[in-house]
C-alpha positions in Angstrom: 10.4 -27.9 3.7 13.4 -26.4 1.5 12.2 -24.1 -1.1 15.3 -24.8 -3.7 14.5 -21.1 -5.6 14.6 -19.1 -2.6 17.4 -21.3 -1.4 16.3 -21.9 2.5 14.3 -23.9 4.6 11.3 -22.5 5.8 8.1 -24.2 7.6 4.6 -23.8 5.2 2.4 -22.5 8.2 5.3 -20.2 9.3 4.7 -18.8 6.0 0.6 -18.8 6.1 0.5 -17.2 9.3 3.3 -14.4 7.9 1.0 -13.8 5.5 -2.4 -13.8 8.0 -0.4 -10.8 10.0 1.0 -9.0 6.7 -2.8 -9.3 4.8 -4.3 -7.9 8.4 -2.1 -4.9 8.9 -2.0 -3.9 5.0 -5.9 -4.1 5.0 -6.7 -2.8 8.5 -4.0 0.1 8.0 -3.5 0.6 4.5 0.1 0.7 4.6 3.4 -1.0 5.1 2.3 -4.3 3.7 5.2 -4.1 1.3 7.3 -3.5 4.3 6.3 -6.3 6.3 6.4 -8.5 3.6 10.1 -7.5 3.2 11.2 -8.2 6.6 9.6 -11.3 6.7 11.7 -12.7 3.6 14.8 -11.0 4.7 15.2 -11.5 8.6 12.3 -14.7 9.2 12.9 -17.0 6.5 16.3 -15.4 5.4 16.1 -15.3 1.6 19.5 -13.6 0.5 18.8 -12.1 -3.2 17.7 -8.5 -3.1 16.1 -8.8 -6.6 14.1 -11.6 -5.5 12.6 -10.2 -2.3 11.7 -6.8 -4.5 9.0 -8.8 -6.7 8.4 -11.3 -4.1 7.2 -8.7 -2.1 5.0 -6.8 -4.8 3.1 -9.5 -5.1 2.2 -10.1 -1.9 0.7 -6.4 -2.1 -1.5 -7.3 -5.3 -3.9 -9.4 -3.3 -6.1 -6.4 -1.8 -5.9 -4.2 -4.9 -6.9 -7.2 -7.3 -9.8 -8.4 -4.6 -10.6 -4.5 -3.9 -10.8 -2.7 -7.0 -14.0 -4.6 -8.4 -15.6 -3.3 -5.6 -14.4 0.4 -5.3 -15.5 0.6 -9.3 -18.5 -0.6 -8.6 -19.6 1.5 -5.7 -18.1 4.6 -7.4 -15.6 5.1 -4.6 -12.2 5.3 -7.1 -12.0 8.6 -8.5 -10.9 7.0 -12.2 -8.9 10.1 -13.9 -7.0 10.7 -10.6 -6.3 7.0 -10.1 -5.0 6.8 -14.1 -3.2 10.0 -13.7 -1.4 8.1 -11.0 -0.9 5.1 -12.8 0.5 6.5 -15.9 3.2 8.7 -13.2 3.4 5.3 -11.7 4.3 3.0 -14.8 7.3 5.3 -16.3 8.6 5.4 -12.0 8.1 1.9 -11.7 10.6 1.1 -14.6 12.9 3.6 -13.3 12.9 2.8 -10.2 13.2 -1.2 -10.6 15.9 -0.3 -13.4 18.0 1.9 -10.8 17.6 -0.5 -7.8 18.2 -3.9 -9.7 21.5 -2.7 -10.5 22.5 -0.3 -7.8 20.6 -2.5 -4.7 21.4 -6.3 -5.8 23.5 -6.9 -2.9 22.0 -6.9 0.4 24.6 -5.0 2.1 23.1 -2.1 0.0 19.5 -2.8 -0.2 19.0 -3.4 3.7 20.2 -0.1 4.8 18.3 2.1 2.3 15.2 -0.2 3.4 15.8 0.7 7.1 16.0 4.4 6.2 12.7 4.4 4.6 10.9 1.9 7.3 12.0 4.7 9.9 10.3 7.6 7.8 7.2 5.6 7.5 7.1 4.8 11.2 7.4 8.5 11.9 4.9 9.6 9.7 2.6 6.8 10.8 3.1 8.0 14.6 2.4 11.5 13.5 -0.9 10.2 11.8 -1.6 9.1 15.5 -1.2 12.8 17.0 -4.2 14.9 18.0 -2.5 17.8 15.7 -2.8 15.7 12.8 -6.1 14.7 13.8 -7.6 18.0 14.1 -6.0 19.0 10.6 -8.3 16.4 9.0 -11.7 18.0 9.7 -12.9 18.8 6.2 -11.9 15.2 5.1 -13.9 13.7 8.8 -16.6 15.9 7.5 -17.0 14.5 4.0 -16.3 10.9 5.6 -19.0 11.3 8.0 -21.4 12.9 4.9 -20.6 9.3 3.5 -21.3 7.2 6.2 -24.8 9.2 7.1 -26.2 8.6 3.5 -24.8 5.3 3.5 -26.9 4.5 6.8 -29.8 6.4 5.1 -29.8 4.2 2.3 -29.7 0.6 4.8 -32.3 1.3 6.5 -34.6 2.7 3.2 -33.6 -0.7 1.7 -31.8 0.9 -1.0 -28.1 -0.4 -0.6 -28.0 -1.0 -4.3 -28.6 3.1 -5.1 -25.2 3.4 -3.2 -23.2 3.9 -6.5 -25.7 6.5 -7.0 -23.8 8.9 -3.8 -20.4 8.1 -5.4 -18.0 9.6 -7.2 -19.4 12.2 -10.0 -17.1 14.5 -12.7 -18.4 17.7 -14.1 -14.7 18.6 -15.6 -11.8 15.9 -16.6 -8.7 17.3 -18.0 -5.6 19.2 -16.1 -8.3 20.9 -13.7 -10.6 18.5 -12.5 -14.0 18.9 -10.8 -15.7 16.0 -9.6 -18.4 15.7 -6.2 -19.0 12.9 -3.8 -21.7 12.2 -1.3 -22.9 16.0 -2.3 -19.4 17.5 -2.1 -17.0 19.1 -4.5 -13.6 18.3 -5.1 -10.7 20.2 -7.2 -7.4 19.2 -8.1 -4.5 19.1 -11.0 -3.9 16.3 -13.0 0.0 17.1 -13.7 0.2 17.4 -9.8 -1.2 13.8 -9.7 1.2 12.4 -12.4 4.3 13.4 -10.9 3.2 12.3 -7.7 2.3 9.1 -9.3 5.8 9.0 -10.7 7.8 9.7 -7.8 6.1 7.3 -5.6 6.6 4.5 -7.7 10.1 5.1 -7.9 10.7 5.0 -4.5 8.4 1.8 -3.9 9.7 -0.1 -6.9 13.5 0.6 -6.0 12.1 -0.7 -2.4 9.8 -3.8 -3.6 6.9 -2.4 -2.0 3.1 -0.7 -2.7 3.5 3.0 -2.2 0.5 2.9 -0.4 2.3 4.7 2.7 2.9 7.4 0.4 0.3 7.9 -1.9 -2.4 7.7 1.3 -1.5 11.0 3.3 -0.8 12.7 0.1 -4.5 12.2 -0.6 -5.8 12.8 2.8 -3.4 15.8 3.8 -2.6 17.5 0.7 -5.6 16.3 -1.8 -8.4 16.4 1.2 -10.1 13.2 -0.1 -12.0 11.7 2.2 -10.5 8.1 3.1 -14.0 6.1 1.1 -12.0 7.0 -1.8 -8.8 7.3 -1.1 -8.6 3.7 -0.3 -9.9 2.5 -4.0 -8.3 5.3 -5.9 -4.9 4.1 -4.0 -5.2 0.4 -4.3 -5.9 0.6 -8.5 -2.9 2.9 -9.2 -0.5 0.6 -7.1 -2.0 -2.0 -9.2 -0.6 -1.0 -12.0 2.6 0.4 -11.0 3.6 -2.8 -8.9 2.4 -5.3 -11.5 4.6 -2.8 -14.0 7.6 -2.9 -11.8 7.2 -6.7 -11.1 7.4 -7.2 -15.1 10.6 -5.0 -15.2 12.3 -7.1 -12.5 11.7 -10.6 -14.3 12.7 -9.0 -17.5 15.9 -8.0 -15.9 16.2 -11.5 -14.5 14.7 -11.8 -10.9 13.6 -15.0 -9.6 10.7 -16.0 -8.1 9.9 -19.1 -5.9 6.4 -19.8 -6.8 5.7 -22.5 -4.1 7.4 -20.4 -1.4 5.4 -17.2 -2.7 2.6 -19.7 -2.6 2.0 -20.3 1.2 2.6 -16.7 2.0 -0.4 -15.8 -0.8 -2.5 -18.2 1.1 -2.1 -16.1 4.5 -2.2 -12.7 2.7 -5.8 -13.9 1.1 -7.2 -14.8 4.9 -5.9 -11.7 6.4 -7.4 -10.0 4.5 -10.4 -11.2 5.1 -10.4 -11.7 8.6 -9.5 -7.5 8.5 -12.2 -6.8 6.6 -14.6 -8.1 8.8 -12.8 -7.3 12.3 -11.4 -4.3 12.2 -14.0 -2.3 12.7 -13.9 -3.5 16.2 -10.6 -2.2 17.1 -9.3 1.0 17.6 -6.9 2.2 14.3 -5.0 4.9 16.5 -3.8 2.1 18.7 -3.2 -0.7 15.8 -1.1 2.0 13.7 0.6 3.3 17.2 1.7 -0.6 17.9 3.0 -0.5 13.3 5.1 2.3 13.6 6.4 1.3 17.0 7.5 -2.3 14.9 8.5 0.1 12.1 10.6 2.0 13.7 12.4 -0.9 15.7 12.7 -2.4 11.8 14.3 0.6 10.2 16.7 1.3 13.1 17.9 -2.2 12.8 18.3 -2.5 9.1 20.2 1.1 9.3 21.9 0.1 12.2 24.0 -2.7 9.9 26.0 0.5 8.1 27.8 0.4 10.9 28.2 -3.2 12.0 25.4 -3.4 14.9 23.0 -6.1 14.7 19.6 -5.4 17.5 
């Protein structure tokens, strides 16, 4: 089928099951769906413009924060103020870092190399996620995850699955110091902290044409200590504003987007996710993020590689 936007020919269940295997990984690993997404359009189906593979990858990261969020809200598992603290960060990066890259990354001779430089950081901080050093520096955040899990089971087998929201996220102080509890423990943190963070992520993802999840996950595991029940909400609503922000700023500027080809690859996304939801729990997430940042990494060297004329 030739997609006349994107300008290639590409086959429609190519591009569904592209999606199934981006939606998976993003869901199961809550990272680098932007990535893969990116990869796919660039060396699979071989789309050409750098400012339409930016937006065109975006979206593809929307599905799970648009499907998600509901949820998180509802269950009290997105710590609001920290999430808009983020978003606001996230908005002014986005349309600074869409701004820079649209003009200073339109040629793919540029865009691919400074892609493969940040695929091989993710890949090594993925791998380094996988380390028993890493692991053993999580314990306050395995111990509120666990606190979590053990009311959540109290609560199943009371009956009482609707009182859930109940265990969730609380505040007792909003402003540039914030206090808040969850599952019966406290958290602190800085709001200014949050925004620049916020800010700096999304200029980095939006030059890239990806989520920020990679980055915005460890900083609130490792240097937040959020247990992972919130991180994943609070994460998922503030790259839903800073993508859908940096999306906007690409049109504006004149990006295309191939609907229909965009289309099939939504399609996949939607049942990956879906099929992750309900089947990761089965398998193990050290080996599944081992195998991403082994992929990563092979990515990133590749796309880096082409500074100097080798193709791998």
């Amino acid at each position: 089928m030739h997609f006349s936007m994107a300008g290639v020919d590409a086959n429609p269940i190519s591009l569904i099951l592209w999606g199934i295997f981006v939606g998976y990984v993003f869901t199961s690993v809550g990272a680098a769906g932007g990535i893969l997404a990116g990869v796919g359009h660039m060396s699979i189906f071989g789309l050409k413009k750098a400012n339409m593979v930016k937006p065109m990858n975006q979206i593809l990261t929307l599905v799970s924060p648009i499907v998600g969020t509901p949820l998180y809200l509802r269950e009290k598992r997105i710590v609001v103020p920290t999430a808009v603290a983020l978003g606001l960060g996230g908005i002014v990066g986005a349309i600074i870092g869409s701004t820079l890259s649209s003009s200073l990354l339109k040629e793919m001779k540029t865009f691919q190399p400074f892609f493969g430089i940040v695929t091989l950081g993710i890949s090594i901080r993925i791998a380094y996620e996988c380390t028993a050093k890493f692991i053993n520096g999580q314990k306050e955040v395995k111990t509120a995850n666990n606190n979590f899990a053990a009311k959540v089971k109290e609560l199943k087998a009371a009956g009482k699955m609707n009182e859930i929201k109940e265990i969730g996220v609380k505040f007792s102080k909003v402003g540039i110091q914030n206090t808040f509890t969850f599952a019966g423990q406290e958290f602190k943190y800085n709001a200014i902290i949050v925004f620049i963070t916020g800010l700096v992520v999304a200029i980095l993802s939006a030059s890239l044409g990806v989520g920020g999840g990679f980055l915005l996950v460890p900083f609130m595991t490792s240097v937040m200590g959020f247990p992972m029940y919130i991180v994943a909400g609070t994460s998922v609503l503030s790259i839903l504003v800073s993508s859908s922000t940096s999306i906007l700023n690409y049109i504006s500027m004149g990006s295309q987007i191939d609907v229909t080809f965009l289309a099939f690859e939504l399609v996949g996304v939607a049942i990956g996710t879906v099929v992750a939801a309900r089947v990761s729990k089965y398998i193990n997430a050290r080996y599944m993020k081992m195998f991403l940042a082994l992929v990563l990494f092979y990515i990133g060297l590749k796309y880096v590689l082409l500074l100097v004329g080798v193709n791998i």
